[in-house]
N, CA, C and O atoms as a GROMACS GRO file, in nm:
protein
  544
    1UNK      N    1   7.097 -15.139   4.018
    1UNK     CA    2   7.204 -15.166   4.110
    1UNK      C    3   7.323 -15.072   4.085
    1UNK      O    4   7.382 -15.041   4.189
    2UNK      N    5   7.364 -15.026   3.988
    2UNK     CA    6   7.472 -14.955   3.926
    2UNK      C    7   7.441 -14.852   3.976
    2UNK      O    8   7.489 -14.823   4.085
    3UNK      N    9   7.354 -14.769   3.915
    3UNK     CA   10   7.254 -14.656   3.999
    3UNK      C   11   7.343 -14.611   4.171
    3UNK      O   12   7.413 -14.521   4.216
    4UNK      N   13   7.281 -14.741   4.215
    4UNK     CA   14   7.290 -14.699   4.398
    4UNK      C   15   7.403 -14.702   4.403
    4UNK      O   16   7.450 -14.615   4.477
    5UNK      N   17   7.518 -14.805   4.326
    5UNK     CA   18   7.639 -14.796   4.341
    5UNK      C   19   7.734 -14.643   4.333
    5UNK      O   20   7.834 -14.598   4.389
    6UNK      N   21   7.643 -14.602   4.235
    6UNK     CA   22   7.748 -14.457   4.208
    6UNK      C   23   7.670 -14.362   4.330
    6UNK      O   24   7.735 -14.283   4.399
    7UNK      N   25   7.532 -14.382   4.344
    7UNK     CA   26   7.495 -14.302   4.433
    7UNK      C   27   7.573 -14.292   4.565
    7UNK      O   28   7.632 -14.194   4.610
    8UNK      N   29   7.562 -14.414   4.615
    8UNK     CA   30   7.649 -14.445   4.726
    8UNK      C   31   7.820 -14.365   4.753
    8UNK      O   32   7.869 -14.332   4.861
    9UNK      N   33   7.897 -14.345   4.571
    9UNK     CA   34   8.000 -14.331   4.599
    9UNK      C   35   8.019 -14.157   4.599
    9UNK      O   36   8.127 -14.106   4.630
   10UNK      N   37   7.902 -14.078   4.559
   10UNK     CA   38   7.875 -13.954   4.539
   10UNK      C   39   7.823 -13.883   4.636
   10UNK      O   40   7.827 -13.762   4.656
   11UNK      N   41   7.763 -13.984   4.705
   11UNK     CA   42   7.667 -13.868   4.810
   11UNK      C   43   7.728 -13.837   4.916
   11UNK      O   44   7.655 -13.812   5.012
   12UNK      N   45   7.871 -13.827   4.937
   12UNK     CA   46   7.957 -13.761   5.038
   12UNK      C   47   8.000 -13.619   4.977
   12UNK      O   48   8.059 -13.540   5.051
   13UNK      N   49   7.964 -13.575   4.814
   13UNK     CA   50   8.030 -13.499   4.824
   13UNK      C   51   7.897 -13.371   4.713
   13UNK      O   52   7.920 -13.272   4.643
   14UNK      N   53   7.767 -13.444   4.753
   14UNK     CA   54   7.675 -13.365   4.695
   14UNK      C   55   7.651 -13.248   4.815
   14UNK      O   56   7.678 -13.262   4.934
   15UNK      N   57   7.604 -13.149   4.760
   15UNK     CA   58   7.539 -13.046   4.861
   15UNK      C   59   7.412 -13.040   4.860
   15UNK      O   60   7.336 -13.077   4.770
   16UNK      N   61   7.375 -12.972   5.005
   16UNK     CA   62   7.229 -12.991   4.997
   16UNK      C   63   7.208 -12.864   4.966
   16UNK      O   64   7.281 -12.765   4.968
   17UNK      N   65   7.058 -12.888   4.925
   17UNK     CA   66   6.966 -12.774   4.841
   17UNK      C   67   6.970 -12.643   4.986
   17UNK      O   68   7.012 -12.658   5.101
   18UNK      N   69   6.928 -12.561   4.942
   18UNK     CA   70   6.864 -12.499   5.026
   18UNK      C   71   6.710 -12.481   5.046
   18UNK      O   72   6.618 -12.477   4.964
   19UNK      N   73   6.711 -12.470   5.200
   19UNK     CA   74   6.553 -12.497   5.228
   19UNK      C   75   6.443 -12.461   5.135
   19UNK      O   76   6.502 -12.380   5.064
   20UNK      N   77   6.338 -12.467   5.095
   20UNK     CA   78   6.270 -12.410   5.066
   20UNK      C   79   6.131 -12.371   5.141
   20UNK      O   80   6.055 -12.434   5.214
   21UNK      N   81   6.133 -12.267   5.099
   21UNK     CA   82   6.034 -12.181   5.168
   21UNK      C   83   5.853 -12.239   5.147
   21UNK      O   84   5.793 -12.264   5.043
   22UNK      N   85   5.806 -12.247   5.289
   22UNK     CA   86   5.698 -12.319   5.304
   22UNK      C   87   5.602 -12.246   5.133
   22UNK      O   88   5.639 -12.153   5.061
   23UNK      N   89   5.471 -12.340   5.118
   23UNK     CA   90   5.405 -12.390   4.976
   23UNK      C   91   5.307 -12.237   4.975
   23UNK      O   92   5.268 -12.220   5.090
   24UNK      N   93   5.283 -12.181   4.929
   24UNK     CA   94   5.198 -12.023   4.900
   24UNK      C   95   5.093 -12.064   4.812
   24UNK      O   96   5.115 -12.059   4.691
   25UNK      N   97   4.962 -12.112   4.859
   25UNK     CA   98   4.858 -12.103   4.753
   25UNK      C   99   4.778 -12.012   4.729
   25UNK      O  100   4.674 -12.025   4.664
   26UNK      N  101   4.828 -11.889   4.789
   26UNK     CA  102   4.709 -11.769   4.798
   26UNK      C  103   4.715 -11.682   4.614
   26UNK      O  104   4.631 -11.595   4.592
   27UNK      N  105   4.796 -11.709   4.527
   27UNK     CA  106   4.826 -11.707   4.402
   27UNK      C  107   4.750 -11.778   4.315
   27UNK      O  108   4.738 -11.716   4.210
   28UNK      N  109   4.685 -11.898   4.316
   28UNK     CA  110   4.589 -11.967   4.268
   28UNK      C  111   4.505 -11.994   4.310
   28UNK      O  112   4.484 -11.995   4.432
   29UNK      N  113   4.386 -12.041   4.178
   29UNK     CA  114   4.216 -12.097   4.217
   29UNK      C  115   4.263 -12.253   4.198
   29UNK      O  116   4.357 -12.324   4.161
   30UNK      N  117   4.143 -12.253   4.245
   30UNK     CA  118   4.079 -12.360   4.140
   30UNK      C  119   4.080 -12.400   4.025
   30UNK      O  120   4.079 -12.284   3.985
   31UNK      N  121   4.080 -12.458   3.932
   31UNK     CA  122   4.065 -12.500   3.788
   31UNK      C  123   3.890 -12.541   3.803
   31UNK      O  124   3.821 -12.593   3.891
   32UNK      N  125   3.865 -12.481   3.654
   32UNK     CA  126   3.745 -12.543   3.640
   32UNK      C  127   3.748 -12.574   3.456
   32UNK      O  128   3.651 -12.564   3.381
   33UNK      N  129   3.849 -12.603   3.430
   33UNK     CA  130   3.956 -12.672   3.352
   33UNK      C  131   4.002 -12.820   3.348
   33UNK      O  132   4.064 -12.886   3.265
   34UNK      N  133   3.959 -12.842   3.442
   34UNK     CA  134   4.062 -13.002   3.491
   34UNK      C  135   4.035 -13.104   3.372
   34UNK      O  136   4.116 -13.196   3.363
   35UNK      N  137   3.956 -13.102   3.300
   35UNK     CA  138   3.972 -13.190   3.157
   35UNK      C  139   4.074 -13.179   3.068
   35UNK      O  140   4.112 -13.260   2.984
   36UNK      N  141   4.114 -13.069   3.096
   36UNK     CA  142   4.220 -13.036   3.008
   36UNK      C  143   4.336 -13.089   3.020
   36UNK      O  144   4.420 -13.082   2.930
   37UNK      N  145   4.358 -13.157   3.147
   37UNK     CA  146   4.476 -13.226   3.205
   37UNK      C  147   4.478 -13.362   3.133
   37UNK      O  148   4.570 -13.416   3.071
   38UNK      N  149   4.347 -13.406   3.157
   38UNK     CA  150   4.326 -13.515   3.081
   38UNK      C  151   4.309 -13.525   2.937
   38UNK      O  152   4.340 -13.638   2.902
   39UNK      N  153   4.288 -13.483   2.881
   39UNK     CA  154   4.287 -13.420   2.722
   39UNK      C  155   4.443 -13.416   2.705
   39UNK      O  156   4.502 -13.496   2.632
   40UNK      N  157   4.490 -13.344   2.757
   40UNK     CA  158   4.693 -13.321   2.722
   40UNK      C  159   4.713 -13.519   2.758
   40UNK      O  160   4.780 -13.572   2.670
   41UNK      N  161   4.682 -13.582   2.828
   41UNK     CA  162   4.709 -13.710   2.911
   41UNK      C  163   4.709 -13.796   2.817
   41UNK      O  164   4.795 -13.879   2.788
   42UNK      N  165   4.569 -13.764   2.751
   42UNK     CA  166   4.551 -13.857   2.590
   42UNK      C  167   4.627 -13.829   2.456
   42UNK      O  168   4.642 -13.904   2.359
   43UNK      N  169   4.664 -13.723   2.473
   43UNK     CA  170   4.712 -13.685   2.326
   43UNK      C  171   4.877 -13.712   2.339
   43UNK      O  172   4.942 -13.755   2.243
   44UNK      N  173   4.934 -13.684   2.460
   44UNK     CA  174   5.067 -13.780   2.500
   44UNK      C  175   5.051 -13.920   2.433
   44UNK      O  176   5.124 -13.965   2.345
   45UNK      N  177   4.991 -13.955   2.465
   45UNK     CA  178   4.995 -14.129   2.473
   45UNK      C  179   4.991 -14.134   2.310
   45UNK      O  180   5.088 -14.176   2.246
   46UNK      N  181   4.858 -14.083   2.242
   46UNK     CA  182   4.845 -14.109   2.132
   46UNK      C  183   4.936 -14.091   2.037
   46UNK      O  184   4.952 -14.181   1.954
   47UNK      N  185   5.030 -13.943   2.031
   47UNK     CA  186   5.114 -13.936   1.969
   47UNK      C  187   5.227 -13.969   2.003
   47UNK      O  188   5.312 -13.958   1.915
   48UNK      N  189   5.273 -14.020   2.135
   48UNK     CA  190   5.388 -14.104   2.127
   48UNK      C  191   5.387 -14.233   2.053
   48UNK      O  192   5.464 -14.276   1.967
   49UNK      N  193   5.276 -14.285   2.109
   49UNK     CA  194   5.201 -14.412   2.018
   49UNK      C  195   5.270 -14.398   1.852
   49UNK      O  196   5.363 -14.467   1.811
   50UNK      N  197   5.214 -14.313   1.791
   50UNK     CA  198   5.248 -14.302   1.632
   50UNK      C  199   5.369 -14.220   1.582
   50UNK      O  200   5.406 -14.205   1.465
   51UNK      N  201   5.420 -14.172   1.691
   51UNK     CA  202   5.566 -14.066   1.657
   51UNK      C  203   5.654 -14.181   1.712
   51UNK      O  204   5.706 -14.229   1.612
   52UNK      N  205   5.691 -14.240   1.807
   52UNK     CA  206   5.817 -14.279   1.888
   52UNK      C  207   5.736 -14.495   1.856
   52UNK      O  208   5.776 -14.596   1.914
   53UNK      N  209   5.690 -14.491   1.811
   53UNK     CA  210   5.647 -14.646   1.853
   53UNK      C  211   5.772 -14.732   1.775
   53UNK      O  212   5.894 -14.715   1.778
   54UNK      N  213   5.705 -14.810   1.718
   54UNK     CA  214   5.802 -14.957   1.684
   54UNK      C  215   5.924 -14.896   1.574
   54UNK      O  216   6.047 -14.904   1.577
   55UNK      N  217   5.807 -14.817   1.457
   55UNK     CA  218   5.908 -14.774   1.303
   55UNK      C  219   5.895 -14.653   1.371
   55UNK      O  220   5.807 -14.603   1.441
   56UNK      N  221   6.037 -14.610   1.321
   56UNK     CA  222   6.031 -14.432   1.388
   56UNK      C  223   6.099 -14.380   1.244
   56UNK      O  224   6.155 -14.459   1.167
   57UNK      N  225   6.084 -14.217   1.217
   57UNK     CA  226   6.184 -14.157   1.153
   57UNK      C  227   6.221 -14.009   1.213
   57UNK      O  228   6.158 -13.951   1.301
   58UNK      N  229   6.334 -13.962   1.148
   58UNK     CA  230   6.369 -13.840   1.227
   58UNK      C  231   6.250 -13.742   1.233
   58UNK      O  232   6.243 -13.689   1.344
   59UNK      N  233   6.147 -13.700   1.138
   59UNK     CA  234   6.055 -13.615   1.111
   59UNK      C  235   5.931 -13.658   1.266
   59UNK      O  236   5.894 -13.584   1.358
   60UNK      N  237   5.894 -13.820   1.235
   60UNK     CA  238   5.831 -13.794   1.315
   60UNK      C  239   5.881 -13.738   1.474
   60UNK      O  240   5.810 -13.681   1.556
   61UNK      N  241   6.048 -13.782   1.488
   61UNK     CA  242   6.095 -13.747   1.641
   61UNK      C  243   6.078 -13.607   1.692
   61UNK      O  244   6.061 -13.556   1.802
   62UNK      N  245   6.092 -13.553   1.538
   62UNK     CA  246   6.092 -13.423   1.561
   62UNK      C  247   5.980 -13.333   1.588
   62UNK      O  248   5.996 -13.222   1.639
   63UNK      N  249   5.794 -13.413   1.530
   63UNK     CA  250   5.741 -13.352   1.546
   63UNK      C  251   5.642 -13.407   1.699
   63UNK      O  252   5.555 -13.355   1.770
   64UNK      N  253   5.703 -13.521   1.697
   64UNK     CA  254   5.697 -13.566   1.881
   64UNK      C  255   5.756 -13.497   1.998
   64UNK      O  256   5.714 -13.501   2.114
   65UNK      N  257   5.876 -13.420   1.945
   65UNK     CA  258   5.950 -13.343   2.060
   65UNK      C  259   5.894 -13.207   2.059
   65UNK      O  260   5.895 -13.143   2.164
   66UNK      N  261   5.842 -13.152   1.943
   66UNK     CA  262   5.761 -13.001   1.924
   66UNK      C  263   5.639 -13.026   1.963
   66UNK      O  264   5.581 -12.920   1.943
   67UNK      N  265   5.547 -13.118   2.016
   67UNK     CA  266   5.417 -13.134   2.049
   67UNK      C  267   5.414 -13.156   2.239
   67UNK      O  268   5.344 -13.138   2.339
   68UNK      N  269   5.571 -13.215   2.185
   68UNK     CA  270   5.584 -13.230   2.406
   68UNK      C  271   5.620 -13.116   2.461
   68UNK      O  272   5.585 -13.105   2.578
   69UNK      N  273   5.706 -12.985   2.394
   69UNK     CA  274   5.788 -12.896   2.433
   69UNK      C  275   5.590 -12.803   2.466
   69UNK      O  276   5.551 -12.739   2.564
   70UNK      N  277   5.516 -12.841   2.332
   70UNK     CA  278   5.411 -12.710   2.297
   70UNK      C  279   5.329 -12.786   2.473
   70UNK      O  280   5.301 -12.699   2.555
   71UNK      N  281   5.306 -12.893   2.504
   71UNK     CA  282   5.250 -12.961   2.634
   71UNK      C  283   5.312 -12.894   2.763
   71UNK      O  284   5.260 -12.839   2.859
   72UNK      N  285   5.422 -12.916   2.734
   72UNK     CA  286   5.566 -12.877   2.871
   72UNK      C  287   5.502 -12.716   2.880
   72UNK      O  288   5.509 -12.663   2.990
   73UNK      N  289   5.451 -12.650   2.788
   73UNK     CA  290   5.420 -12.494   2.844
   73UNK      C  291   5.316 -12.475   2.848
   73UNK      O  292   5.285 -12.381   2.921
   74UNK      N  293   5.199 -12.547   2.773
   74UNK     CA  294   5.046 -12.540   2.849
   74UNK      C  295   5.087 -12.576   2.992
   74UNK      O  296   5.082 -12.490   3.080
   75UNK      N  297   5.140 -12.735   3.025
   75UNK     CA  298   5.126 -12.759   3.173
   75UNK      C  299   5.220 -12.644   3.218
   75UNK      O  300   5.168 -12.618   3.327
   76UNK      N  301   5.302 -12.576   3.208
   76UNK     CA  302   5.364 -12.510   3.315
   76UNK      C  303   5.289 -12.418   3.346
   76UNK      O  304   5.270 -12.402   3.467
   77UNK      N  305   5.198 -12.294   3.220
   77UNK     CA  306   5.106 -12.223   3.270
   77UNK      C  307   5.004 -12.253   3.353
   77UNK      O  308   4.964 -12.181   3.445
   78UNK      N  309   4.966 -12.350   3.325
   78UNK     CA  310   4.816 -12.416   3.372
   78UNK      C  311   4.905 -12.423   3.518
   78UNK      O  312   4.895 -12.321   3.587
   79UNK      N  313   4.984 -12.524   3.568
   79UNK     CA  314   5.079 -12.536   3.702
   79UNK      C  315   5.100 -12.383   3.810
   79UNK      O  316   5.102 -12.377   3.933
   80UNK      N  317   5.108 -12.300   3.734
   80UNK     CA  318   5.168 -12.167   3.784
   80UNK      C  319   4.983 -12.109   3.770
   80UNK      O  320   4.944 -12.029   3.856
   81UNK      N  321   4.942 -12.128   3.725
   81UNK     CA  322   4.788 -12.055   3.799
   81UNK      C  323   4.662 -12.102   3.851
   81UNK      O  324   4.560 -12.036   3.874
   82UNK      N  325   4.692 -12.275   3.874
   82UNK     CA  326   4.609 -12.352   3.971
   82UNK      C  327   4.636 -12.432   4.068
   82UNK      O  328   4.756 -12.450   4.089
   83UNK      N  329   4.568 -12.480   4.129
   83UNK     CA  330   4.554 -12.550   4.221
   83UNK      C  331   4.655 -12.685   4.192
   83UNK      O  332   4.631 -12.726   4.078
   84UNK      N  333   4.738 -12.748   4.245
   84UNK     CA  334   4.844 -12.825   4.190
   84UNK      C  335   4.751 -12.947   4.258
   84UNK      O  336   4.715 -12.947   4.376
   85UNK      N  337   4.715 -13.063   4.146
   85UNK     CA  338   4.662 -13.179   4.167
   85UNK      C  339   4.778 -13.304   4.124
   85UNK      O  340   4.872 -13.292   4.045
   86UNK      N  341   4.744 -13.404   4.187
   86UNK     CA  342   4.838 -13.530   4.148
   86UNK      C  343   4.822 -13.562   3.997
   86UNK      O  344   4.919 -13.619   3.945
   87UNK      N  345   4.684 -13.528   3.897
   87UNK     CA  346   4.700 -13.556   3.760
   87UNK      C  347   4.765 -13.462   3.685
   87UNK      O  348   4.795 -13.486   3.569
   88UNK      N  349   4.799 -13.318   3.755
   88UNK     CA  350   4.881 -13.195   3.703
   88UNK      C  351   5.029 -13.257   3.729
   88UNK      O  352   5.120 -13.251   3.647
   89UNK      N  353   5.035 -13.303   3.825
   89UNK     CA  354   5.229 -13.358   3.830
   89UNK      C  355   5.246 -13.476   3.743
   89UNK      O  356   5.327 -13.489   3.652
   90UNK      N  357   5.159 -13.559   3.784
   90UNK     CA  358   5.164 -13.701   3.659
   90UNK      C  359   5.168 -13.651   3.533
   90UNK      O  360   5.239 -13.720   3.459
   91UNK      N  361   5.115 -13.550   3.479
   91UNK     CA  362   5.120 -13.485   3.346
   91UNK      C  363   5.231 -13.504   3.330
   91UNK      O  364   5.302 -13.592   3.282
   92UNK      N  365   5.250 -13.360   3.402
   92UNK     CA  366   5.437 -13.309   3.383
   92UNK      C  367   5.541 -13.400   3.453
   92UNK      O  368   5.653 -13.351   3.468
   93UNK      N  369   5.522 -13.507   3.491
   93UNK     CA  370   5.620 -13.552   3.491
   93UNK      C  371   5.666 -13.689   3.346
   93UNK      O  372   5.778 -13.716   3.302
   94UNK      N  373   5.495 -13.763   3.298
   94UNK     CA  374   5.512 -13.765   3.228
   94UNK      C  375   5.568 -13.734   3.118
   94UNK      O  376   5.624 -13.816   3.045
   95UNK      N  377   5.554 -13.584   3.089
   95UNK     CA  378   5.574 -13.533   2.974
   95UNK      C  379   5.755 -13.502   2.992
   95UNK      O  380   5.820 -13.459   2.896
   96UNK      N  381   5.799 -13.523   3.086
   96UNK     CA  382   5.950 -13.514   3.111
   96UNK      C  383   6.015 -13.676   3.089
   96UNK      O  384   6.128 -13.697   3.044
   97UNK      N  385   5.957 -13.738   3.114
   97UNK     CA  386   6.004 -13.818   3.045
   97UNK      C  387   5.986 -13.852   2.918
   97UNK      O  388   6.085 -13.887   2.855
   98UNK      N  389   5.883 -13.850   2.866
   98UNK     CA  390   5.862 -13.810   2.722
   98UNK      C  391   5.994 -13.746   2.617
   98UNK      O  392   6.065 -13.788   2.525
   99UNK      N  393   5.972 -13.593   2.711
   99UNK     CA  394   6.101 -13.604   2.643
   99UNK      C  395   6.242 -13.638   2.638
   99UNK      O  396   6.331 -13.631   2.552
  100UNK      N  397   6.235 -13.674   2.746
  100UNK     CA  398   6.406 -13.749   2.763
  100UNK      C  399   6.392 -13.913   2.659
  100UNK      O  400   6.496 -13.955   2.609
  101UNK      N  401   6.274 -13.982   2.639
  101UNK     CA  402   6.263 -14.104   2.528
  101UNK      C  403   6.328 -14.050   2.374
  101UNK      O  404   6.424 -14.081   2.303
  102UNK      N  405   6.219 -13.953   2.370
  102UNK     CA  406   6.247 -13.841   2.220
  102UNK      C  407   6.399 -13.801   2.179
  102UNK      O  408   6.453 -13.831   2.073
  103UNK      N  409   6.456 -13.727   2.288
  103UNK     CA  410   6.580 -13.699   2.257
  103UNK      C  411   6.670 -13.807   2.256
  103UNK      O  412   6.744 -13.796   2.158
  104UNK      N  413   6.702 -13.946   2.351
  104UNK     CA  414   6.753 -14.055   2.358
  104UNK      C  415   6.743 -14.100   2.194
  104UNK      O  416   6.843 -14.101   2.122
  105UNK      N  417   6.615 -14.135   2.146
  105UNK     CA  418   6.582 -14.144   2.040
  105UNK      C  419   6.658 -14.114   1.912
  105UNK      O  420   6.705 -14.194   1.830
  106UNK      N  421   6.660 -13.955   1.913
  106UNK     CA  422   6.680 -13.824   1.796
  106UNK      C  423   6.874 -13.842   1.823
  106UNK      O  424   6.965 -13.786   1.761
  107UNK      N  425   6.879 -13.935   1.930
  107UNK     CA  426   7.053 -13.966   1.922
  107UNK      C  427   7.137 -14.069   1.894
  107UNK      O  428   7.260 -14.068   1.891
  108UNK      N  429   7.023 -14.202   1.863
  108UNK     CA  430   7.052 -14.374   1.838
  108UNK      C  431   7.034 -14.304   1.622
  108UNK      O  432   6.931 -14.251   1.579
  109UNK      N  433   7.133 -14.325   1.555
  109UNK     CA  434   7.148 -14.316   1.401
  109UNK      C  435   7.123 -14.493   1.362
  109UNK      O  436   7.185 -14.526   1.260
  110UNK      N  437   7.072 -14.566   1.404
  110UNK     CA  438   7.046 -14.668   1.364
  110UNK      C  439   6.932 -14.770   1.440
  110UNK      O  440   6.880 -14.736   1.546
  111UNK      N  441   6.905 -14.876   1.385
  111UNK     CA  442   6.836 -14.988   1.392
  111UNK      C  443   6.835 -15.090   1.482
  111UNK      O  444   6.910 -15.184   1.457
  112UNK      N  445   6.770 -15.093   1.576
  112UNK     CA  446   6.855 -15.205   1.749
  112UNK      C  447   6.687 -15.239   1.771
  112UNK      O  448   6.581 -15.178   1.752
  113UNK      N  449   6.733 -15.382   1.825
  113UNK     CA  450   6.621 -15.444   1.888
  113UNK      C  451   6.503 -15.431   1.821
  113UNK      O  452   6.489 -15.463   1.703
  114UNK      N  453   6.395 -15.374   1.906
  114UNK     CA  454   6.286 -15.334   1.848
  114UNK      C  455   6.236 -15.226   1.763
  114UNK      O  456   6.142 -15.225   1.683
  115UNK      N  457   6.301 -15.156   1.790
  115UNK     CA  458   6.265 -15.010   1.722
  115UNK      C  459   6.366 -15.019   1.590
  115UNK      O  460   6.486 -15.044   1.571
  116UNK      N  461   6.256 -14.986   1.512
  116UNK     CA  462   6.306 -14.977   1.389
  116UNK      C  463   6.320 -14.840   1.285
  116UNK      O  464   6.214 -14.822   1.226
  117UNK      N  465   6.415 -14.750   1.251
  117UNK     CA  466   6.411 -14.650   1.182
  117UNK      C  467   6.493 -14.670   1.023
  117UNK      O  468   6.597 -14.723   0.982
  118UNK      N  469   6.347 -14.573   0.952
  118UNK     CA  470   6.320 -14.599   0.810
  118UNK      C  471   6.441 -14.486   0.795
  118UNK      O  472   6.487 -14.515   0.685
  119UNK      N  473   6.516 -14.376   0.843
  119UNK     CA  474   6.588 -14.305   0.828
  119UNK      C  475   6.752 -14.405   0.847
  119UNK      O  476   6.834 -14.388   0.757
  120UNK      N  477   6.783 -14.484   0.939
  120UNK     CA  478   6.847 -14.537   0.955
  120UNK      C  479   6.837 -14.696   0.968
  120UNK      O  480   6.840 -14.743   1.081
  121UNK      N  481   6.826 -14.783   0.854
  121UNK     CA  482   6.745 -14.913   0.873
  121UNK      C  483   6.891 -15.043   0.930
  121UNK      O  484   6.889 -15.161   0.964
  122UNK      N  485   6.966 -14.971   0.920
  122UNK     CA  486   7.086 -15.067   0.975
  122UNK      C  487   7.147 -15.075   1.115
  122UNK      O  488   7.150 -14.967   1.174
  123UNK      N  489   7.188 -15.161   1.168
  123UNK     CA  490   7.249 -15.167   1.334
  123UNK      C  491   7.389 -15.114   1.284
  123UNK      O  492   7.459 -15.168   1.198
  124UNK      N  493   7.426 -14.955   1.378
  124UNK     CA  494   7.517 -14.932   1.369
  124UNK      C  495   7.686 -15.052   1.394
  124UNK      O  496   7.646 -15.165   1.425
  125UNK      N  497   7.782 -15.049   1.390
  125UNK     CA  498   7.887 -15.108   1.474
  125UNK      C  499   7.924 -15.032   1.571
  125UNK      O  500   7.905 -14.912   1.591
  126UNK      N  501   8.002 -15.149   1.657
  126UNK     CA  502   7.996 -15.026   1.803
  126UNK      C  503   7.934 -14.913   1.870
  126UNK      O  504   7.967 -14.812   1.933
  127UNK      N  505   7.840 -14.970   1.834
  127UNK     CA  506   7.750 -14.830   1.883
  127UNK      C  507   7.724 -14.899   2.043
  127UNK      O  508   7.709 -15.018   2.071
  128UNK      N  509   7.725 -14.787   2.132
  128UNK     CA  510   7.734 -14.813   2.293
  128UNK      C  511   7.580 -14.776   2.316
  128UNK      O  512   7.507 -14.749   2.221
  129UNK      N  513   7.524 -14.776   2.480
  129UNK     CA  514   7.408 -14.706   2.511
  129UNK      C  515   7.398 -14.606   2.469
  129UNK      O  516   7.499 -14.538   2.455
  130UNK      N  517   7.247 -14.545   2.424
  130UNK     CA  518   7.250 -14.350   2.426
  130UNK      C  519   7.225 -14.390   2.561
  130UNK      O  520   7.165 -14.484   2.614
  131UNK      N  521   7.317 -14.248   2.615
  131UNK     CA  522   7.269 -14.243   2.755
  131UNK      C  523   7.263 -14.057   2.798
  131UNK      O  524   7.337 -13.972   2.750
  132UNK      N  525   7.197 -14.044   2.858
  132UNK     CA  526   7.162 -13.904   2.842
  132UNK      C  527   7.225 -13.825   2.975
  132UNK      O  528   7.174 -13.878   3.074
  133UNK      N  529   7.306 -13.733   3.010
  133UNK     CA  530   7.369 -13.690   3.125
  133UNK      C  531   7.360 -13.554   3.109
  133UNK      O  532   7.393 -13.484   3.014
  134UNK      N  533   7.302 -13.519   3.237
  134UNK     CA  534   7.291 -13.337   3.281
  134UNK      C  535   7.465 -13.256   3.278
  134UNK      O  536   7.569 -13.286   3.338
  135UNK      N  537   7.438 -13.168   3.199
  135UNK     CA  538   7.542 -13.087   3.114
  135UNK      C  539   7.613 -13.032   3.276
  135UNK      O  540   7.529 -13.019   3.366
  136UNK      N  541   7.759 -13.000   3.313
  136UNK     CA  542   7.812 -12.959   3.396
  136UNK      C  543   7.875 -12.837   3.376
  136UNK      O  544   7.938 -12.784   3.469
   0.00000   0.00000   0.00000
């Protein structure tokens, strides 16, 4: 609700994009690859699973955010020389949020709710939302 609220009070003074120019597939094949999408699909899950789950520490955040960054550029190559499928965007969009969890993460210095870190085992005071905002 907050969301639409600010949306609402902003979108008089956003600009629009400029058009973009109709979709060019004459640059790519086919994949005959496409497991590979799924293979990156599983190894997301798994190592968020054991990097970002319940107990976290800074090492593992860190080697959760170097395994999504090393993903973020297989999929972009793989993106830029095939055929763009709905499990190629679910990837990458996955993996964008991925890392926006990671970094949120790599910015809470303490202990809240569920997640528990062996680097920081105490609930800060006053500590507010991490909240993550595009740099201006």
């Amino acid at each position: 609700m907050a969301a639409a609220k600010d949306i609402v009070t902003l979108i008089g003074n956003a600009e629009m994009p400029p058009s973009l120019p109709a979709w060019d597939e004459s640059q790519v094949s086919c994949s005959d690859e496409e497991v590979i999408i799924q293979h990156n699909w599983h190894e997301l899950r798994l190592f968020m699973w054991d990097y970002m789950g319940i107990v976290r520490t800074d090492k593992r955040l860190e080697r959760a955010l170097r395994r999504i960054q090393m993903l973020q550029q297989e999929t972009h190559e793989y993106y830029s020389n095939f055929r763009v499928s709905n499990n190629l965007l679910e990837l990458r969009n996955l993996l964008q949020v991925a890392e926006l969890m990671v970094l949120c993460a790599m910015q809470r210095k303490e202990s809240r709710g569920l997640h528990y870190t062996l680097d920081y085992p105490n609930r800060a005071e006053n500590s507010g939302p991490t909240i993550l905002a595009p740099e201006k």
